[in-house]
CHARMM internal coordinates of N, CA and C (Angstrom, degrees):
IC EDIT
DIST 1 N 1 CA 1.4504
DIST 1 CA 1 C 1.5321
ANGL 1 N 1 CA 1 C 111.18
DIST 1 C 2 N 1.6906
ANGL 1 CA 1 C 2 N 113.71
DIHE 1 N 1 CA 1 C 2 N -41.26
DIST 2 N 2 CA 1.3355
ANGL 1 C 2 N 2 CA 109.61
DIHE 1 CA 1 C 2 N 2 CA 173.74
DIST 2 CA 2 C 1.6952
ANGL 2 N 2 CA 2 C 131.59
DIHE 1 C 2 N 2 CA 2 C -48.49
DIST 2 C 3 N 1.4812
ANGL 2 CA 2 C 3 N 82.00
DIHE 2 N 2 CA 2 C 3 N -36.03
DIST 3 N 3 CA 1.2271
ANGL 2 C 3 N 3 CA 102.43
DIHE 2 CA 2 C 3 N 3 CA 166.91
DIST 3 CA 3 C 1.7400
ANGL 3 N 3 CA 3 C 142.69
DIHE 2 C 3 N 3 CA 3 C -27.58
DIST 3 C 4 N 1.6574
ANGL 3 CA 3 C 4 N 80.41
DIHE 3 N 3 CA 3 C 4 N -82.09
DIST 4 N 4 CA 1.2515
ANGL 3 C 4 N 4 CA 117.59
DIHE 3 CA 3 C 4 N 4 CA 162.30
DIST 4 CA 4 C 1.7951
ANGL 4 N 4 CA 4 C 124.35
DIHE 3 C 4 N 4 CA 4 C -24.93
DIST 4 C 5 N 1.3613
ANGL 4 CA 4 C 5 N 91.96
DIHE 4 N 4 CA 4 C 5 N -72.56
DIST 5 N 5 CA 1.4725
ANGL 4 C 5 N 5 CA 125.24
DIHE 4 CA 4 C 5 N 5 CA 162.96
DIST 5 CA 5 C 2.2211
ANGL 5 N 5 CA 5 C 104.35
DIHE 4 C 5 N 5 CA 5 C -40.03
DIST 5 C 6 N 1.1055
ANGL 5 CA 5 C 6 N 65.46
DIHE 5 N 5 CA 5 C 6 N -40.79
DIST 6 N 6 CA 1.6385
ANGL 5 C 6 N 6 CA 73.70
DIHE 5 CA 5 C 6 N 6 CA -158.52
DIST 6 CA 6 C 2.1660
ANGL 6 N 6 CA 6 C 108.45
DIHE 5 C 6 N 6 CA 6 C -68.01
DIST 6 C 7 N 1.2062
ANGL 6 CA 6 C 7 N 96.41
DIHE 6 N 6 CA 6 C 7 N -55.07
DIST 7 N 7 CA 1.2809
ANGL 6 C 7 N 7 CA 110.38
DIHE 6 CA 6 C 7 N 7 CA 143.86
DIST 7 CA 7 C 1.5485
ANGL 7 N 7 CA 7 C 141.46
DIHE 6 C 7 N 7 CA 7 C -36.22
DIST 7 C 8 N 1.7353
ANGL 7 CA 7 C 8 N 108.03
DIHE 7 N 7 CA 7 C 8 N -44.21
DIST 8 N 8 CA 1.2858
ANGL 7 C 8 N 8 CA 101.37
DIHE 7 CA 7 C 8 N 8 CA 160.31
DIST 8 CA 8 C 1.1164
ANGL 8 N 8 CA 8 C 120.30
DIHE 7 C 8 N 8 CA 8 C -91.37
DIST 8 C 9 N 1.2384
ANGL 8 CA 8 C 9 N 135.03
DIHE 8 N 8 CA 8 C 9 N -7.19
DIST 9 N 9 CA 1.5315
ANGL 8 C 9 N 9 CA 126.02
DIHE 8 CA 8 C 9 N 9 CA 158.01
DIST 9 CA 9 C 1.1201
ANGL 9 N 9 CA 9 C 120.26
DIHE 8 C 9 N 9 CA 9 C -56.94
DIST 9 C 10 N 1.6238
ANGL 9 CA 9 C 10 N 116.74
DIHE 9 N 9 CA 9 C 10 N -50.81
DIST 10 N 10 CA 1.6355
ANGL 9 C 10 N 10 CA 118.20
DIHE 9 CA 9 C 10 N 10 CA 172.31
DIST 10 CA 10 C 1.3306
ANGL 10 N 10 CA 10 C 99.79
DIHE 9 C 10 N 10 CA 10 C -39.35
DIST 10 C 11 N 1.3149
ANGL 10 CA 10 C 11 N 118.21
DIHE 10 N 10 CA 10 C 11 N -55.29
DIST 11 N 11 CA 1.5199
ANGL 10 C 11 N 11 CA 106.80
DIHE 10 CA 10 C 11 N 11 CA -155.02
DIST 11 CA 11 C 1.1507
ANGL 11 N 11 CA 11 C 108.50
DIHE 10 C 11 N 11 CA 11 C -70.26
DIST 11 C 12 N 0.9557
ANGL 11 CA 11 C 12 N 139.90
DIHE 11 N 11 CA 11 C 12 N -29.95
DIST 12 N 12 CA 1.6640
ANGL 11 C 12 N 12 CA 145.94
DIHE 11 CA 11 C 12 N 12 CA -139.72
DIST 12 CA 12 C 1.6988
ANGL 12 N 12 CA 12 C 86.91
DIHE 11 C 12 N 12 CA 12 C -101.40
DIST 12 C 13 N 1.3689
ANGL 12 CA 12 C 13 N 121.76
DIHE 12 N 12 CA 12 C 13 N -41.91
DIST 13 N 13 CA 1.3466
ANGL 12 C 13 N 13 CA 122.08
DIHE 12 CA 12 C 13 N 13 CA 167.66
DIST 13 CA 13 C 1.4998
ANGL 13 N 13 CA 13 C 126.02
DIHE 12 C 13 N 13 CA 13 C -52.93
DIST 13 C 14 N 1.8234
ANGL 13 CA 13 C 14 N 110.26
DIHE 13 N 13 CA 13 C 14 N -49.59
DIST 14 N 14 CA 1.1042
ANGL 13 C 14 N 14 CA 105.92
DIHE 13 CA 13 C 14 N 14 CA 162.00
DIST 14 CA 14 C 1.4975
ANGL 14 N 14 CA 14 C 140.63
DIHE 13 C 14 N 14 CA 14 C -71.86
DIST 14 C 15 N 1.5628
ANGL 14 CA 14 C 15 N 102.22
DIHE 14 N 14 CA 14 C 15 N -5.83
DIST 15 N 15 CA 1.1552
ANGL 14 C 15 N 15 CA 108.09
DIHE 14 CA 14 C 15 N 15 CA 173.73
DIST 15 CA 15 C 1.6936
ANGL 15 N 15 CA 15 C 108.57
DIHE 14 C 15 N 15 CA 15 C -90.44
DIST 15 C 16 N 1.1350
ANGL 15 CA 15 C 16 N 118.76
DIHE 15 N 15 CA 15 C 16 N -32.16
DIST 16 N 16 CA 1.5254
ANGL 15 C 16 N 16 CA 124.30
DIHE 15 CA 15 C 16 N 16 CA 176.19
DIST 16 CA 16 C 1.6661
ANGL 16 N 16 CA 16 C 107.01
DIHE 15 C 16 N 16 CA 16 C -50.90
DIST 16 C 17 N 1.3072
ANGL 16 CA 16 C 17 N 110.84
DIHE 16 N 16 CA 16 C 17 N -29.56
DIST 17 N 17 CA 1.4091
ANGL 16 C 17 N 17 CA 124.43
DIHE 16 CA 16 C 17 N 17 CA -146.79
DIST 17 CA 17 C 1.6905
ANGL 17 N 17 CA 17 C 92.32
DIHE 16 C 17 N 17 CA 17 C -83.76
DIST 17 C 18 N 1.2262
ANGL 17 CA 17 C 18 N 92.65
DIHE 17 N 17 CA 17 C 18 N -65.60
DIST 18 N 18 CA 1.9573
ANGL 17 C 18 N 18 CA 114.13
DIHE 17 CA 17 C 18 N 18 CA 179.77
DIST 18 CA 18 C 1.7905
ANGL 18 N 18 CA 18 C 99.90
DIHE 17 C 18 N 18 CA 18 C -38.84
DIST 18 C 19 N 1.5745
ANGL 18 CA 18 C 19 N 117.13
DIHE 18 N 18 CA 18 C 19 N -65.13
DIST 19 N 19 CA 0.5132
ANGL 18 C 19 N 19 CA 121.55
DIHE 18 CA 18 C 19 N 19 CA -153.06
DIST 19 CA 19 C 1.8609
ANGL 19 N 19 CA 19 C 110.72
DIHE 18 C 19 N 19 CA 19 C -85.65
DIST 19 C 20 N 1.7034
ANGL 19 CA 19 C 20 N 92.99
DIHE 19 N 19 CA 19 C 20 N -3.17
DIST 20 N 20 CA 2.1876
ANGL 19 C 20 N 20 CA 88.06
DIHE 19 CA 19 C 20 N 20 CA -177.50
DIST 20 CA 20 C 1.8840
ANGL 20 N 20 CA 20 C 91.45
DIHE 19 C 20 N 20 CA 20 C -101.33
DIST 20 C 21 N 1.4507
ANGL 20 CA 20 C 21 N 109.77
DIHE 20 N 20 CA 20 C 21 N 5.17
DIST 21 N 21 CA 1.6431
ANGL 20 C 21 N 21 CA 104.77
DIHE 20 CA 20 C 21 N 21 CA -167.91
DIST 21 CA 21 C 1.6014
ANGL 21 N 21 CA 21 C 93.78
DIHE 20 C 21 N 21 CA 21 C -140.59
DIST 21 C 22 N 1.3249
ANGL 21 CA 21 C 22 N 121.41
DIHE 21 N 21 CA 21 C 22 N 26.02
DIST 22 N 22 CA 1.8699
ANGL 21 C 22 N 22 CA 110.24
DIHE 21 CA 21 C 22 N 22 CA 150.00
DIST 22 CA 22 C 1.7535
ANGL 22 N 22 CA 22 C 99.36
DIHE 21 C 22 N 22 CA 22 C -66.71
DIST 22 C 23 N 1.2883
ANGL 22 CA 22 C 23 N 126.01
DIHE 22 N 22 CA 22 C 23 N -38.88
DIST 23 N 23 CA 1.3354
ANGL 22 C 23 N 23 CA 123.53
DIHE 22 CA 22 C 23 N 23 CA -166.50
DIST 23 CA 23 C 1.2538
ANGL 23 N 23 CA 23 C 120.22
DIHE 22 C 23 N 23 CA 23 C -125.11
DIST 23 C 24 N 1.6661
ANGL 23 CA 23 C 24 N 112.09
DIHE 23 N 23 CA 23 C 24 N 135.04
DIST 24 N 24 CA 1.4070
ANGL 23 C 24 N 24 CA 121.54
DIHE 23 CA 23 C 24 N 24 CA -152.98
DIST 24 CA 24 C 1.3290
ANGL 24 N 24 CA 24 C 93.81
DIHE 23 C 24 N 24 CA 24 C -104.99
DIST 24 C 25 N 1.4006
ANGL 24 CA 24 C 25 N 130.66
DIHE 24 N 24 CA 24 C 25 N -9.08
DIST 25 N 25 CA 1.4692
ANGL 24 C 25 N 25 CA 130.15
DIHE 24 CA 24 C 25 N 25 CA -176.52
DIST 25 CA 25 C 1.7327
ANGL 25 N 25 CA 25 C 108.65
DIHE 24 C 25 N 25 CA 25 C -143.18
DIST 25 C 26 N 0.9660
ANGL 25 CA 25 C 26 N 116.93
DIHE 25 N 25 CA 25 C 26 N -168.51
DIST 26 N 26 CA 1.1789
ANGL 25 C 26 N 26 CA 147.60
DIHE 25 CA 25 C 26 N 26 CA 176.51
DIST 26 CA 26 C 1.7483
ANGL 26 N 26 CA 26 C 91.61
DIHE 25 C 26 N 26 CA 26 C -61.88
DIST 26 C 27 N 0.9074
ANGL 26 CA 26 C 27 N 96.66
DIHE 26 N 26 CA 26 C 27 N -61.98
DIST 27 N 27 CA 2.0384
ANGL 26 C 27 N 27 CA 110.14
DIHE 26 CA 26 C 27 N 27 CA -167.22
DIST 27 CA 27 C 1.2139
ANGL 27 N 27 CA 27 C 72.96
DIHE 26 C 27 N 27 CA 27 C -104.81
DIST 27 C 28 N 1.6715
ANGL 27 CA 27 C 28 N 93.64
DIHE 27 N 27 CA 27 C 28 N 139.62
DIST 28 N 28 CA 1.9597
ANGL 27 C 28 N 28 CA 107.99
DIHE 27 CA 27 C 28 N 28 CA 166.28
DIST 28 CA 28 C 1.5536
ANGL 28 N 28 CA 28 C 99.79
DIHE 27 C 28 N 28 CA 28 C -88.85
DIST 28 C 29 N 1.3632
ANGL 28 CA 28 C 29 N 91.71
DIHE 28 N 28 CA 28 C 29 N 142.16
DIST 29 N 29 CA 1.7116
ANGL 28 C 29 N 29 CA 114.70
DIHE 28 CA 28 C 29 N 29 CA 167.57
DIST 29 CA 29 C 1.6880
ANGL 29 N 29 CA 29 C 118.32
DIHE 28 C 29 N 29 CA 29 C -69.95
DIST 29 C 30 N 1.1908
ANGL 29 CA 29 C 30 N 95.28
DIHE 29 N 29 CA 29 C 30 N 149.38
DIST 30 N 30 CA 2.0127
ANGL 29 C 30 N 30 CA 85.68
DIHE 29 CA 29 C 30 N 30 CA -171.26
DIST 30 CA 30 C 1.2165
ANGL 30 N 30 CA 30 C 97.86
DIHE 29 C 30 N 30 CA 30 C -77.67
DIST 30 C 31 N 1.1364
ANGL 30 CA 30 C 31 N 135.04
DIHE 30 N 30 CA 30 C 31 N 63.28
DIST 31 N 31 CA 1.9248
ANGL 30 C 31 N 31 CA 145.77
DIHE 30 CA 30 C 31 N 31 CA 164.64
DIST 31 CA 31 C 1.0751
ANGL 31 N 31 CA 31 C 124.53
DIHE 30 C 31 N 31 CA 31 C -179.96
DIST 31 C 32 N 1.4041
ANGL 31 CA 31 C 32 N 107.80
DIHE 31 N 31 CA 31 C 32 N 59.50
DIST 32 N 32 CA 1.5630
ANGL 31 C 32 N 32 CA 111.83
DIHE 31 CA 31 C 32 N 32 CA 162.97
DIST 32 CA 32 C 1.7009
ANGL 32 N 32 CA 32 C 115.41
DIHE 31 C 32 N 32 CA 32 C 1.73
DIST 32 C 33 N 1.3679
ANGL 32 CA 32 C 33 N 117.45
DIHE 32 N 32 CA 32 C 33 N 132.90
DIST 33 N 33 CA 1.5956
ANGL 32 C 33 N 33 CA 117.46
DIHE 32 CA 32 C 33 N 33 CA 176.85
DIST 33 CA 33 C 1.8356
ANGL 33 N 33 CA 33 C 89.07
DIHE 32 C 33 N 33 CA 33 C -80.15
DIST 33 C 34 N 0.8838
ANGL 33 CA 33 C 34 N 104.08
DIHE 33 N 33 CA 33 C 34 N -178.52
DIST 34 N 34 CA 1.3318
ANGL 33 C 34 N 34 CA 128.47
DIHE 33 CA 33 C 34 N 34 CA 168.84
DIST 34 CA 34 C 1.7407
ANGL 34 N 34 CA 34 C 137.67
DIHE 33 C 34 N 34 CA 34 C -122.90
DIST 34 C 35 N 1.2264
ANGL 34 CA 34 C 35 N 111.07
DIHE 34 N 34 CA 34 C 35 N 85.05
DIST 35 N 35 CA 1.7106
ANGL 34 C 35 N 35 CA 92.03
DIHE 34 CA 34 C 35 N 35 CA -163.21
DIST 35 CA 35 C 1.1873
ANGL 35 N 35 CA 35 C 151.38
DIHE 34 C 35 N 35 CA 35 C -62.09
DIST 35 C 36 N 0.7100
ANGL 35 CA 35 C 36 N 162.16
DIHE 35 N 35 CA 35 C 36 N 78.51
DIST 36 N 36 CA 1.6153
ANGL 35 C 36 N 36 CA 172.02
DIHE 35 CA 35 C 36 N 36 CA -111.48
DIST 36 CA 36 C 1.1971
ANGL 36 N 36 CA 36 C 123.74
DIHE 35 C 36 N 36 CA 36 C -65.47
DIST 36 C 37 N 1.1952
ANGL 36 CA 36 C 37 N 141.18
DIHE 36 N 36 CA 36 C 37 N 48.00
DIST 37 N 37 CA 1.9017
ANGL 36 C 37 N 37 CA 126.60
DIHE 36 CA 36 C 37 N 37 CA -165.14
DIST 37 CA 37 C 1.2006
ANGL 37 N 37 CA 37 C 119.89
DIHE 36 C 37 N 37 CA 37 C -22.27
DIST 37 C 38 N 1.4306
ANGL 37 CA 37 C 38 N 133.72
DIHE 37 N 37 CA 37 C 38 N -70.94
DIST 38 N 38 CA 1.4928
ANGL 37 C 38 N 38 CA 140.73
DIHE 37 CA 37 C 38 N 38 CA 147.06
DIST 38 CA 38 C 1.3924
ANGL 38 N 38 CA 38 C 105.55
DIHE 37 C 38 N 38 CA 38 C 103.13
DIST 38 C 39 N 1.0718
ANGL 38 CA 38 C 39 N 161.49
DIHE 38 N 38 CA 38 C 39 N 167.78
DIST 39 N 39 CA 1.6401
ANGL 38 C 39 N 39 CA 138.59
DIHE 38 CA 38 C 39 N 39 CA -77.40
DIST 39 CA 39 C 1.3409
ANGL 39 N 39 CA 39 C 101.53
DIHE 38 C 39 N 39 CA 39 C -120.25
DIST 39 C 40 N 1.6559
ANGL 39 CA 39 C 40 N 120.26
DIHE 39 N 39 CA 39 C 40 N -26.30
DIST 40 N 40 CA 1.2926
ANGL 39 C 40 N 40 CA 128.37
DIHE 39 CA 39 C 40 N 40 CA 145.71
DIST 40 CA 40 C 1.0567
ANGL 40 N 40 CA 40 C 165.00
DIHE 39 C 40 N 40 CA 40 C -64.01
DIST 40 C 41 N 1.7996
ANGL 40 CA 40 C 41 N 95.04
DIHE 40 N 40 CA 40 C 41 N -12.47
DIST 41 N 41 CA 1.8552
ANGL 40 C 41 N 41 CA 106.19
DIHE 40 CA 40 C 41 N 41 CA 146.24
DIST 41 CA 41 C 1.2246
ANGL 41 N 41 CA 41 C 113.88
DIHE 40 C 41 N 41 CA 41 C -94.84
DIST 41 C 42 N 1.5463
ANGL 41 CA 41 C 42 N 125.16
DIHE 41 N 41 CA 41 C 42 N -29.78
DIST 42 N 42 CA 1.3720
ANGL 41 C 42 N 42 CA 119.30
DIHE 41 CA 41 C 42 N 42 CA 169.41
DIST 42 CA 42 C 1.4514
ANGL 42 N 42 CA 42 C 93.69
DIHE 41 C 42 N 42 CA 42 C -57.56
DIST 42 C 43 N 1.4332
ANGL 42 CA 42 C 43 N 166.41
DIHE 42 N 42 CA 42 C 43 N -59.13
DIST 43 N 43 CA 1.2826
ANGL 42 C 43 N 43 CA 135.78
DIHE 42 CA 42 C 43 N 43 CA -166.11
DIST 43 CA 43 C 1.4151
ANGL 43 N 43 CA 43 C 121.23
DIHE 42 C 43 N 43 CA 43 C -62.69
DIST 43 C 44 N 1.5193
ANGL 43 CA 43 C 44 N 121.34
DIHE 43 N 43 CA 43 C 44 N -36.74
DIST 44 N 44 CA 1.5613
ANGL 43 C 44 N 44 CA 102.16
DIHE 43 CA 43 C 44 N 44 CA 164.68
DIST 44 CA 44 C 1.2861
ANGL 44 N 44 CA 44 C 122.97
DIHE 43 C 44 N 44 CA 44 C -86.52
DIST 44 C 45 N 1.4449
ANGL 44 CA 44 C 45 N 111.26
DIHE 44 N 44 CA 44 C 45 N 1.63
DIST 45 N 45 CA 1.4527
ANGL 44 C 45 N 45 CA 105.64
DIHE 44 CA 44 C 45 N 45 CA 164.15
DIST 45 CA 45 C 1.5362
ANGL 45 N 45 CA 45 C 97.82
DIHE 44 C 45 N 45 CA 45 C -51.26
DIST 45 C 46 N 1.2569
ANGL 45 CA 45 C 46 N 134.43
DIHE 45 N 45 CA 45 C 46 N -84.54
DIST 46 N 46 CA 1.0336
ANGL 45 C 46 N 46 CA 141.13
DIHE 45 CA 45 C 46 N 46 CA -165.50
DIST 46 CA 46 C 1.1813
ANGL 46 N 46 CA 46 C 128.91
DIHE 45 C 46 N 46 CA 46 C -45.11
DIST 46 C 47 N 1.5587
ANGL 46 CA 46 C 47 N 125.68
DIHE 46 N 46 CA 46 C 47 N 4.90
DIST 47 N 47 CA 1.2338
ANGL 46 C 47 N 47 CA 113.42
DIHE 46 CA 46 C 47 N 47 CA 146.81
DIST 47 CA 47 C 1.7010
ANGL 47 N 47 CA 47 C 118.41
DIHE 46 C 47 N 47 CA 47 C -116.94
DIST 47 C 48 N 1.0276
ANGL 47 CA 47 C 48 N 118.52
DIHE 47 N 47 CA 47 C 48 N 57.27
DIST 48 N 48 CA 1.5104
ANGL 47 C 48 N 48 CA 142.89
DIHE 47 CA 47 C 48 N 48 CA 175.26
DIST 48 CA 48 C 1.4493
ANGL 48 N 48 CA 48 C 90.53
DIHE 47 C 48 N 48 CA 48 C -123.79
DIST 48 C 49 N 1.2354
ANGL 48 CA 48 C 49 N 122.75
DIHE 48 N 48 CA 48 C 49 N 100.31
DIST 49 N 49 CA 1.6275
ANGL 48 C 49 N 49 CA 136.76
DIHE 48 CA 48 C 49 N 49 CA 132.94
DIST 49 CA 49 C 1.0067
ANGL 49 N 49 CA 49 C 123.87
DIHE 48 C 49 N 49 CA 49 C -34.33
DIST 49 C 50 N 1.4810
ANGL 49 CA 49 C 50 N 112.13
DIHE 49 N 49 CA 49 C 50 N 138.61
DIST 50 N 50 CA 1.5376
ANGL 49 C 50 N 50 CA 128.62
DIHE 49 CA 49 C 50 N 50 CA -174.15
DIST 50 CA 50 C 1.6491
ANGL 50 N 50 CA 50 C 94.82
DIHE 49 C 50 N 50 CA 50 C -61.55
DIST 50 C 51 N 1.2142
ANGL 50 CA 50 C 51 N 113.37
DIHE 50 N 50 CA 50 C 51 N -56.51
DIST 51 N 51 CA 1.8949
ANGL 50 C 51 N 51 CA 119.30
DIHE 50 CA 50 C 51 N 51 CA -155.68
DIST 51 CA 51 C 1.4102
ANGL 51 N 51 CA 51 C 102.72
DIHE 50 C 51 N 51 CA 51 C -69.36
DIST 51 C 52 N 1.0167
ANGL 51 CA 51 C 52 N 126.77
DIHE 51 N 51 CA 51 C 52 N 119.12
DIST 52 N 52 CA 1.2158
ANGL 51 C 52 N 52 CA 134.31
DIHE 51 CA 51 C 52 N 52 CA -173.98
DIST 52 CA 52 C 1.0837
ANGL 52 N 52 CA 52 C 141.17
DIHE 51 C 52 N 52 CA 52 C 92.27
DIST 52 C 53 N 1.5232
ANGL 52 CA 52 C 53 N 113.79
DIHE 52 N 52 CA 52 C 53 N 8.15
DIST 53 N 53 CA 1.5281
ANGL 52 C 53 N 53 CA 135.99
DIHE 52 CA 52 C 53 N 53 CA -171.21
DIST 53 CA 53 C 1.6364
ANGL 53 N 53 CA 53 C 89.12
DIHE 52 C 53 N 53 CA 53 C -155.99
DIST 53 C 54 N 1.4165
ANGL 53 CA 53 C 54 N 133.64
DIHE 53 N 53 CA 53 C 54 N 62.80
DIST 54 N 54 CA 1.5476
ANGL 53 C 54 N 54 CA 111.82
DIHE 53 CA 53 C 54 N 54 CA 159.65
DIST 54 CA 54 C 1.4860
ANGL 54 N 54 CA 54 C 102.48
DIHE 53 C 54 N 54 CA 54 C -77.24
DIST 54 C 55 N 1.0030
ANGL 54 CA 54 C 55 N 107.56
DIHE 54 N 54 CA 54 C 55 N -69.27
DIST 55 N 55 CA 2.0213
ANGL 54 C 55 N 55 CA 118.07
DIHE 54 CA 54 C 55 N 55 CA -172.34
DIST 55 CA 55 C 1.6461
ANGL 55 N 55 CA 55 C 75.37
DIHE 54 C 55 N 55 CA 55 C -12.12
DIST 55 C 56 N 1.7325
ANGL 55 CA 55 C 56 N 115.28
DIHE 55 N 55 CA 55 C 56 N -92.17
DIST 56 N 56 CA 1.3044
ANGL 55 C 56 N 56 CA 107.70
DIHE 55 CA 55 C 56 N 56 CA -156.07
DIST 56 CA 56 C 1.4215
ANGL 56 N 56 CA 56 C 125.81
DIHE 55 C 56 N 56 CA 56 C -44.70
DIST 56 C 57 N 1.7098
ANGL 56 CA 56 C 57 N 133.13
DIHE 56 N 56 CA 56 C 57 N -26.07
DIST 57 N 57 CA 1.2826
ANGL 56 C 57 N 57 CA 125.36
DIHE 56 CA 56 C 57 N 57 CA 150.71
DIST 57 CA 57 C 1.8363
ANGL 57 N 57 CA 57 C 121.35
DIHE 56 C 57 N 57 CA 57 C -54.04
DIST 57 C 58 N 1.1600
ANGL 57 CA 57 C 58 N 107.15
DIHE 57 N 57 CA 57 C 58 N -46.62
DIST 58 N 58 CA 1.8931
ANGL 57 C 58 N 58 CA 97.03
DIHE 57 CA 57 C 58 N 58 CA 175.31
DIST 58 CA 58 C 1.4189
ANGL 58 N 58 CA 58 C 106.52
DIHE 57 C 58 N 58 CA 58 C -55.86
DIST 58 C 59 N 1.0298
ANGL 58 CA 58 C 59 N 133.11
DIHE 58 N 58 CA 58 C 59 N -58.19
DIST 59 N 59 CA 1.2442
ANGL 58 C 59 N 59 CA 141.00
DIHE 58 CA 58 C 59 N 59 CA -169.24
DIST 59 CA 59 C 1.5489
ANGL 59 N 59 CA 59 C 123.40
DIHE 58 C 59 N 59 CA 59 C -26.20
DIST 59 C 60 N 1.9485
ANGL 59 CA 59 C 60 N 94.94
DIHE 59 N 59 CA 59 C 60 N -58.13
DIST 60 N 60 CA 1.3614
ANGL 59 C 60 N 60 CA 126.74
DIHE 59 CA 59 C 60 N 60 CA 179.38
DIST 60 CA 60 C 1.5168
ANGL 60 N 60 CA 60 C 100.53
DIHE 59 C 60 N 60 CA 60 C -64.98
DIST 60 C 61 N 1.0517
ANGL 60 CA 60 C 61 N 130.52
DIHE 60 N 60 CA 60 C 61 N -39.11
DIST 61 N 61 CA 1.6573
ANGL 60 C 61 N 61 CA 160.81
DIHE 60 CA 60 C 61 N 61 CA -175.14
DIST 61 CA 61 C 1.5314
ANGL 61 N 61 CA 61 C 97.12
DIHE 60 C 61 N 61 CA 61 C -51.07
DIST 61 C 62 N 1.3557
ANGL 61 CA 61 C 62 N 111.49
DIHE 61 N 61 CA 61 C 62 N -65.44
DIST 62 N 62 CA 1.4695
ANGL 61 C 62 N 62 CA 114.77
DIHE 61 CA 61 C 62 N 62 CA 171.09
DIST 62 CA 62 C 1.6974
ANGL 62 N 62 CA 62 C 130.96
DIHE 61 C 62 N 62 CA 62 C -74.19
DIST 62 C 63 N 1.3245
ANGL 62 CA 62 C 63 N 107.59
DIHE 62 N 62 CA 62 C 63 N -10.93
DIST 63 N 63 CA 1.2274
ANGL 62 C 63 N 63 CA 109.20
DIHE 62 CA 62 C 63 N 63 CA -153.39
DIST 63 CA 63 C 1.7922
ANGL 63 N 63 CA 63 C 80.43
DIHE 62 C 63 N 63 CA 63 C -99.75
DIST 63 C 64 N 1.4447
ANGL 63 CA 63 C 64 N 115.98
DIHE 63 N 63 CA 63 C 64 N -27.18
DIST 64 N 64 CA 1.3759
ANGL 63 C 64 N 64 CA 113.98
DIHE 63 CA 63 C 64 N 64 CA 170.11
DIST 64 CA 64 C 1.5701
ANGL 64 N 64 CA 64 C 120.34
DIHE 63 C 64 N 64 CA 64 C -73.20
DIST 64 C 65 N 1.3466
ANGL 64 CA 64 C 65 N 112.94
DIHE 64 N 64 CA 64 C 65 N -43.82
DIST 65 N 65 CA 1.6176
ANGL 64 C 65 N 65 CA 121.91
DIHE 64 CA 64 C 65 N 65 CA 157.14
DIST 65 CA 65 C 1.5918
ANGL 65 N 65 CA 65 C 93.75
DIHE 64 C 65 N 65 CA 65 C -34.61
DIST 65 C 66 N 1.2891
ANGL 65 CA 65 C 66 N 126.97
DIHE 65 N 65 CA 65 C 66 N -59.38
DIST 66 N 66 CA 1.3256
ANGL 65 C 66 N 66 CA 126.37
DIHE 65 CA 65 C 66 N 66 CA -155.16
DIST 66 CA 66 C 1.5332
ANGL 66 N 66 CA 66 C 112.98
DIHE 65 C 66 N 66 CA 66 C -52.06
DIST 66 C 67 N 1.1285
ANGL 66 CA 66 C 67 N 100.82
DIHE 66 N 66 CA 66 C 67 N -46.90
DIST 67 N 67 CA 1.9914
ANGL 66 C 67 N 67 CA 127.16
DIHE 66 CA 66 C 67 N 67 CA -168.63
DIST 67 CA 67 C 1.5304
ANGL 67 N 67 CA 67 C 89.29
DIHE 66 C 67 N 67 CA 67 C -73.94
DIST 67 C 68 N 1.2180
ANGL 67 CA 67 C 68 N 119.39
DIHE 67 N 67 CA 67 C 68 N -58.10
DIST 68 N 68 CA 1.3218
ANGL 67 C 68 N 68 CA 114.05
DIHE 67 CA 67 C 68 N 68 CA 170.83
DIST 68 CA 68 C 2.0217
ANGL 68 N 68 CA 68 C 126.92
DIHE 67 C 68 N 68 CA 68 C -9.45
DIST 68 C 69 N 1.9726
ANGL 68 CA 68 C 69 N 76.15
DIHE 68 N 68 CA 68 C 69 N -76.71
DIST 69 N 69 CA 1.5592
ANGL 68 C 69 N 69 CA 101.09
DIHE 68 CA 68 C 69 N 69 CA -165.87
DIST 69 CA 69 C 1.6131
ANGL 69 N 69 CA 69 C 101.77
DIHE 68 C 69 N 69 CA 69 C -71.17
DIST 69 C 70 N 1.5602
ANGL 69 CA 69 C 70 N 127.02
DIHE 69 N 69 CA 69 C 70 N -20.53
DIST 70 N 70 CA 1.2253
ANGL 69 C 70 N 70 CA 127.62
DIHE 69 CA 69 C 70 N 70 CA 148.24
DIST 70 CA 70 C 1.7537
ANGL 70 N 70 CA 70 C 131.49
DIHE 69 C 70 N 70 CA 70 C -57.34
DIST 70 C 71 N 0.6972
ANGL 70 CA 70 C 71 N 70.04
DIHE 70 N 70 CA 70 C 71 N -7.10
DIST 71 N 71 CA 1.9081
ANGL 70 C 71 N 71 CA 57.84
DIHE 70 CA 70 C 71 N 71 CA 177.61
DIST 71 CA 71 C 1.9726
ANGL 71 N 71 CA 71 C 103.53
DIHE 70 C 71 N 71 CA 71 C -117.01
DIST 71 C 72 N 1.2871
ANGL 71 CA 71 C 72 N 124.54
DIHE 71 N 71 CA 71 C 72 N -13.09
DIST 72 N 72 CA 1.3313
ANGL 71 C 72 N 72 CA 126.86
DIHE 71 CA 71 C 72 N 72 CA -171.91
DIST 72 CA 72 C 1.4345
ANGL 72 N 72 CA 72 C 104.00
DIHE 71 C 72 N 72 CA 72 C -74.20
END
COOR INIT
IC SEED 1 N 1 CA 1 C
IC BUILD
């Protein structure tokens, strides 16, 4: 259950994040910034297991595709 909890905060963080940094101004710029997790969500990323959380691995899967197709 701690878990759980623990998980939807990440998310709710990364979604806060996406969504407080699509726009760099007042008027969005035609290029969304991209936000960075940075060395401290990559560490609890890593203890979220594949088995039992795929949805939440595809997800991350795309949201990196995403950053991807942003920076080209």
């Amino acid at each position: 259950m701690q878990n759980r909890r623990k998980i939807k905060f990440i998310l709710s963080l990364i979604s806060a994040g996406i969504v407080l940094c699509s726009c760099s101004s007042a008027a969005c710029s035609d290029k969304p910034v991209y936000p960075v997790g940075g060395p401290k969500v990559a560490e609890e990323l890593q203890n979220i297991p594949y088995q039992g959380y795929e949805d939440f691995w595809e997800w991350i899967g795309r949201v990196d595709k995403l950053r991807q197709e942003l920076e080209i």
